[in-house]
N, C-alpha and C positions, 0 to 999 in steps of 0.2 A: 613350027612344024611338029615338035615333040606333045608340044600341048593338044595339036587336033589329035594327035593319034592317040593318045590318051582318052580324050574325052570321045571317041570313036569307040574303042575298047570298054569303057564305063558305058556305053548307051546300049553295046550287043549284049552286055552281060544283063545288065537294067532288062533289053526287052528280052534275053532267056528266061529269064527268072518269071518273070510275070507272063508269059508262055508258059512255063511248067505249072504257075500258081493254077492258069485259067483249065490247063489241062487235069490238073488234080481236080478240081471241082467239079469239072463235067466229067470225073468218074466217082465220083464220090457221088453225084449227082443220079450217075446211071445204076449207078449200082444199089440204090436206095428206089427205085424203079424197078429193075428187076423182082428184087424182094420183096416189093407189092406186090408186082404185080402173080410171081407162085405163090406167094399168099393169096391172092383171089382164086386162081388155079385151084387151090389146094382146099376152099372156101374156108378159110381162116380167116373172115373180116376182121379183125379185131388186130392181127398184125400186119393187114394188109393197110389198114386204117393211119397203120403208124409208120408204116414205109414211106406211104406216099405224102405224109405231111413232112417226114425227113427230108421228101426229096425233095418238095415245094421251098423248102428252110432253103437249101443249099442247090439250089438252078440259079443258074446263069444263064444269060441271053442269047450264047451259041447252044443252048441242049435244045431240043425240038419240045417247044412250050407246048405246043397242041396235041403233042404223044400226052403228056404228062394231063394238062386239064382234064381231057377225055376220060382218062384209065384214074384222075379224082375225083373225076363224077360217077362215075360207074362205082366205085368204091363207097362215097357219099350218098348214093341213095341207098345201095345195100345195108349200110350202117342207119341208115335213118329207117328204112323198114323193121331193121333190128327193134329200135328203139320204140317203134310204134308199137309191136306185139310186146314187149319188154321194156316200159322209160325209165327211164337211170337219169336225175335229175343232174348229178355231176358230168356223164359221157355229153348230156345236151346241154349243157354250158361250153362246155369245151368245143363243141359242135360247133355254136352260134360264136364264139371266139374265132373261130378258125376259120371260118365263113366271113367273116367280117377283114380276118387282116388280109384274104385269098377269096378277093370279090369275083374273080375271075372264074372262079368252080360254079359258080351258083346258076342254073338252069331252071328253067320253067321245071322239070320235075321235080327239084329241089325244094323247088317255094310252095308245091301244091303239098308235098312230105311234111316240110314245115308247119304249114297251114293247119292240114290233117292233124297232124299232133300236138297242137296248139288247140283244134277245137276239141278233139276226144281228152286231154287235158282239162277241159274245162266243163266237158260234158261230166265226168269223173268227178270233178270237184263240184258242180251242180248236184249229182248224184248223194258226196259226203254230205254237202250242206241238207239235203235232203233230208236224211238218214241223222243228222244232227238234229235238225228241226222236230222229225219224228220223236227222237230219242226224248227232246229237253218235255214234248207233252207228255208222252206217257211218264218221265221222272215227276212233271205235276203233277199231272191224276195219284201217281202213289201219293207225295206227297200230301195231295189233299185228301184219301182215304188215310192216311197214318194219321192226321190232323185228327177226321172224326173220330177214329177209335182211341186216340186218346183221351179228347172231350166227353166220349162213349164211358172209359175208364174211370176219368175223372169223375162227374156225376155217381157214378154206381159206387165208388171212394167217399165223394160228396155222403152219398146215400148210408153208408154204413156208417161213417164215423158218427152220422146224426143220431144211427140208432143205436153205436154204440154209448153214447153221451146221455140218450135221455136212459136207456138201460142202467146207466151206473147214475142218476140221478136217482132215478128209481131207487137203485140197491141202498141209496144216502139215506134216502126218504123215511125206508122202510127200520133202515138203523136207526134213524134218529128215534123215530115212534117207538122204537123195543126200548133206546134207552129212557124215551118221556117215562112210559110205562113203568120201567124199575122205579124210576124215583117217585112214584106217583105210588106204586106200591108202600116202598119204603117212607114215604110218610103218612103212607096209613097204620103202617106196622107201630111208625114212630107215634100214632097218636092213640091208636089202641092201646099199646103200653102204657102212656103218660093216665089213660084213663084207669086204666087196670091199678096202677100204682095209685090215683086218687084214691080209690076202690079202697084199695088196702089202706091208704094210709087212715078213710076214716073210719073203717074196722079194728084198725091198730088204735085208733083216738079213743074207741066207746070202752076197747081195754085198758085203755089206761087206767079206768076207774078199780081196775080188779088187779093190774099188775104193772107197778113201776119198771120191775124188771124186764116183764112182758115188752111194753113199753119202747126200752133203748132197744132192745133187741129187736123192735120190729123198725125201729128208725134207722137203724144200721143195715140192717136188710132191703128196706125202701132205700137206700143212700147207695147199697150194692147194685141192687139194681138197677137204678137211675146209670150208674156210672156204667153199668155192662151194657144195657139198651144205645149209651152216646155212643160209645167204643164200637159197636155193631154197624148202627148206624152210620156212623164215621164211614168204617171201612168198607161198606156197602157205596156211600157219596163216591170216597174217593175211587175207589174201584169203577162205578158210570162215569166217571168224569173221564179219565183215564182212558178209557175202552172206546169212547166217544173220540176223546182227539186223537187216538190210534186210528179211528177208522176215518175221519177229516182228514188228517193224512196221507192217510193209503189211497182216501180220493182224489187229492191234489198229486200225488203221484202219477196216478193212474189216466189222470185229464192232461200232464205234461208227459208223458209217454206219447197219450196218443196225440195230439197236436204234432209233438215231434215226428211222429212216424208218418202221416199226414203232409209235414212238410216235405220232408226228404222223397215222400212216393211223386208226390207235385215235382220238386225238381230235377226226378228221376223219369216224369212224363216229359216236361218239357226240354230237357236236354239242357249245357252248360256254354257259355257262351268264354271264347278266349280270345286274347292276341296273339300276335305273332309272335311277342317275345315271352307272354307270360308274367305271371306277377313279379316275377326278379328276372329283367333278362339277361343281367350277367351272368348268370349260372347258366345262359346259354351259352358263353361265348367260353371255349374250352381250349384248351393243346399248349403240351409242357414242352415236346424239341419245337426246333424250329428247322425251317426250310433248306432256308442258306446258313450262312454267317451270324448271328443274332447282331455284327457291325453295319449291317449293310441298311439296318432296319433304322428310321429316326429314335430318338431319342424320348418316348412317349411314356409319362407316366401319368397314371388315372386317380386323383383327389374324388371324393363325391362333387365337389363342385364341377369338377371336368366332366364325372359321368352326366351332368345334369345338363352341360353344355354339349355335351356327346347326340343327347337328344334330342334333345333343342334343333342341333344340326341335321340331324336326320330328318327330323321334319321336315326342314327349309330344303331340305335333297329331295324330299318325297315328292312338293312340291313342284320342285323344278323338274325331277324327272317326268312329271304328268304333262305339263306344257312339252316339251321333247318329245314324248309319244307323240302327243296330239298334231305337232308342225310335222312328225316323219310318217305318221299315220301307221306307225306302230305300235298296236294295242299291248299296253303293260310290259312293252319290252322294258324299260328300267327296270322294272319290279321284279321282275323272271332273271335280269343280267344280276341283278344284284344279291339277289337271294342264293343263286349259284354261284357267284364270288365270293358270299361270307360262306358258304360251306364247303367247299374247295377250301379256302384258306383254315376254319377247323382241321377239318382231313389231311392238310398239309406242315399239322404243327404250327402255324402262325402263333403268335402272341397274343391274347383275348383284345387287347386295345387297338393293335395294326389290321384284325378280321373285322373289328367292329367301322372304322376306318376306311376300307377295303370295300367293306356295304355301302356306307354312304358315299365316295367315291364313284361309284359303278350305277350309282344312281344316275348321274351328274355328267358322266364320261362323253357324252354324244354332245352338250353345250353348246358347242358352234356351232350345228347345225342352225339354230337359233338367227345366224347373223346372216345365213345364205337366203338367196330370192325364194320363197315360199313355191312358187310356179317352177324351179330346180327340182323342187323335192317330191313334186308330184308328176313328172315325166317321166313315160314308162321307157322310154330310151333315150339315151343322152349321145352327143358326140365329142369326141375325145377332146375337146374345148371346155366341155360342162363336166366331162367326169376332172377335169384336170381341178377347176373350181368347185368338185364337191371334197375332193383332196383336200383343199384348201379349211375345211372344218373342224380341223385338229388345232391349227396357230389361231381360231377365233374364240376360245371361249373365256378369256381369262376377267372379260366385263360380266360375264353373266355370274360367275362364282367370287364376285369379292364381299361375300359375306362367308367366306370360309375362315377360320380364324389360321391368322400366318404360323405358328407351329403345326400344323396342318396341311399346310398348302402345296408342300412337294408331293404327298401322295394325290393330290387333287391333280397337280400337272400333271403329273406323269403318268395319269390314268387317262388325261384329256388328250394330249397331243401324241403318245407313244403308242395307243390301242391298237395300229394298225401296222407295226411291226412285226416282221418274221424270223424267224428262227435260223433262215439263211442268210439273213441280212439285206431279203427283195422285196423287204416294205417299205413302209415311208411315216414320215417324210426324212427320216436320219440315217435309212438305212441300217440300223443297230442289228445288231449277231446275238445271239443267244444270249449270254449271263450278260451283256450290255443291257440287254431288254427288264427294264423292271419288273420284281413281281407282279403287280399289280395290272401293267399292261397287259403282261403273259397270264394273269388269270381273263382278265375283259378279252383277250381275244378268242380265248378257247369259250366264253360263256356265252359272247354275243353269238359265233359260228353255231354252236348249238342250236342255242334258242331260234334261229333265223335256218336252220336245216328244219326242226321240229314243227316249225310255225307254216302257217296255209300261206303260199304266194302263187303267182301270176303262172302258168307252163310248168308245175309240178304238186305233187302229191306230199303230202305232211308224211316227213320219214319218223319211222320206229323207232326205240332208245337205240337197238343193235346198231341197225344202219345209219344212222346221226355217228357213236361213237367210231362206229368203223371206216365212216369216210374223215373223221378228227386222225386217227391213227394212218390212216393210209397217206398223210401229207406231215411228217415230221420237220418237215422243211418250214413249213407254217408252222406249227402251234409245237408244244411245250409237252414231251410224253408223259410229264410226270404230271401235270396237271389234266391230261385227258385221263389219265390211269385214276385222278381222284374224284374225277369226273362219273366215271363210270361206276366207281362205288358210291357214290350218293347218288344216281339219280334212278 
């Protein structure tokens, strides 16, 4: 008897309780209804928009579900007109979310809204492609008029240096012939003398008969003068010869001036060609603190033989990462993720070896997509069956990357399977929290968000660098501030 009354007493309080529970809700309910609905009143769409999804959240089956549909569609189209004079790529994500879990709002006015702004969407972006197309001819045409005036340049370059060449041929020419001449004088001078001296000496001979003295004295005389005439002579030779290779000189000078000058205007016509990293590209790779902890980083030290293997690997990343584009039919998205991974990690202090690391990583990070049905990756809407299994592309990549070398390999993991971790802890697949979250994931997910807000897709317009960073910022919950904040100063 004791026990029925008991278990009588535990069933009225059981059903009070769950009375009060269902009564709380359907005011919690109403009242998230109201406040829509004087936000529509008051045409404040925007907080009307967000009552009546509270209250869609939190109805139960006794609140009057057809007040509520009604005054969401009414609500729903006013916000979708919004959106058509004004689209906001993020408000119609969330749209088409909220339409999807709340099938029940959706009306032929709805889907014609829809529809509309799905085509002028696209008219728009016919419009850019346009306006791109225009743009890349007319950047030809420049192109190809900066071509002829350079060839234009070149030539007329061509043209003077020729004339300045045969000119200073010339100027050679005309020196040599002055120095022929000298010496062509001077051994006329040099044979006039010798004759002059004959002269005399058989003058001096006929005297000898009248004066021995006469005689020596005229032999020492002829002997002076033979020796002043060589000495003249001499210093005349060496003097041409002299002046001559002076001025051979000054022409070999002057023919390796202008060649040089010649070259350097040519590689000044044609412009200089570089890589991405430069002839050293470690002296790209920069920053003295570090981010976090310098323990939390591997243990990586750089021999030249590593740096050489460091390359090596980037290659085999660059590689991989182009297949990936090509299966997700994202053009250069690895190239664009990765190049804003190693500069973020710069900007953030990283260690030249964990940024270089960090690049080749972010190349590689999508991998599993690789292992999913090809016809996945090309539907433009999936059901919560196929998004579950495109989830699934984080625990498949570890076949595609085992040419990573194994001191390496945890930045590679943990760029592959963590990328789509949040900051709240509402990603997956580990659910990890903030400093749980690796660097590295925490750079790839603020770099791919980017690149994929920046980039042309299907029902929106390619956002600005402001608005890209500003919808990074306005979701902390998601991404990492301090990596949008170094985001926002490099790009």
């Amino acid at each position: 008897m004791v026990q029925n009354k008991i278990k009588t007493v535990i069933f009225t309080i059981f059903l009070s309780l769950f009375s009060i529970s269902l009564l709380s809700a359907d005011d919690l309910s109403s009242k998230y209804l109201t406040k829509a609905d004087e936000a529509l009143e008051a045409e404040n769409i925007a907080d009307a928009y967000k009552y009546i999804n509270a209250s869609l959240a939190t109805e139960k089956d006794k609140l009057d579900h057809s007040k509520i549909i009604y005054l969401a569609q009414t609500i729903y189209v006013l916000k979708l007109q919004a959106l058509l004079e004004n689209f906001d790529d993020i408000e119609m994500v969330d749209i088409e979310q909220n339409l999807e879990k709340y099938q029940d709002i959706s009306n032929t006015k709805i889907k014609k809204l829809l529809k509309q702004i799905e085509l002028d969407q696209a008219a728009k972006k016919e419009a850019q492609r346009q306006k791109e197309r225009a743009d890349d001819i007319r950047i030809q045409q420049e192109l190809q008029e900066a071509q002829q005036r350079n060839m234009e340049i070149q030539l007329e370059s061509n043209e003077n240096f020729q004339k300045s060449m045969e000119e200073t041929t010339q100027a050679l020419r005309e020196q040599n012939e002055a120095a022929r001449q000298n010496q062509q004088e001077m051994k006329e001078a040099l044979a006039s003398g010798l004759k002059d001296m004959g002269d005399a000496f058989s003058e001096s001979a006929k005297e000898t008969k009248r004066s021995t003295r006469v005689i020596a004295f005229a032999v020492i005389g002829i002997a002076l003068l033979i020796v002043l005439i060589i000495f003249i002579v001499t210093i005349f030779v060496h003097k041409g010869l002299k002046q001559q290779e002076q001025q051979q000189e000054n022409y070999f000078k002057m023919v390796t001036a202008l060649a040089a000058s010649q070259q350097n205007q040519t590689n000044l016509l044609l412009g200089g060609i570089t890589d991405l990293y430069g002839s050293n590209p470690t002296l790209r790779i920069a920053g003295s603190s570090t981010w976090q902890s310098p323990e939390a980083l591997p243990d990586v030290s750089f021999s030249e033989e590593d740096e050489k293997a460091l390359k090596e690997l980037a290659v085999k990343c660059e590689e991989l990462g182009g297949k990936i584009d090509q299966a997700t039919n994202r053009k250069n998205n690895s190239k664009n993720v990765s190049e804003l991974v190693y500069k973020m990690s710069v900007k953030l202090g990283v260690p030249q070896g964990m940024a270089m690391l960090n690049f080749c990583a972010a190349m590689v990070y999508d991998a599993g997509f690789l292992a999913l049905d090809p016809e996945l990756l090309t539907n433009e809407s999936l059901s919560d069956e196929e998004k579950e299994a495109m989830k699934e592309h984080v625990n498949l990549s570890e076949k595609y990357l085992d040419f990573v070398p194994k001191k390496y390999w945890s930045v590679f993991e943990d760029a592959a399977i963590k990328h789509h971790e949040n900051m709240d802890g509402s990603g997956y697949p580990k659910g990890l929290k903030g400093e749980e979250i690796p660097q590295i994931a925490r750079l790839i997910r603020v770099a791919e968000t980017y690149n994929s807000l920046s980039s042309k897709r299907n029902y929106r317009q390619t956002m600005d660098k402001e608005s890209a960073i500003q919808a990074l910022r306005d979701q902390p919950q998601f991404y990492d501030s301090q990596v949008v904040d170094a985001l926002d100063s490099i790009v």
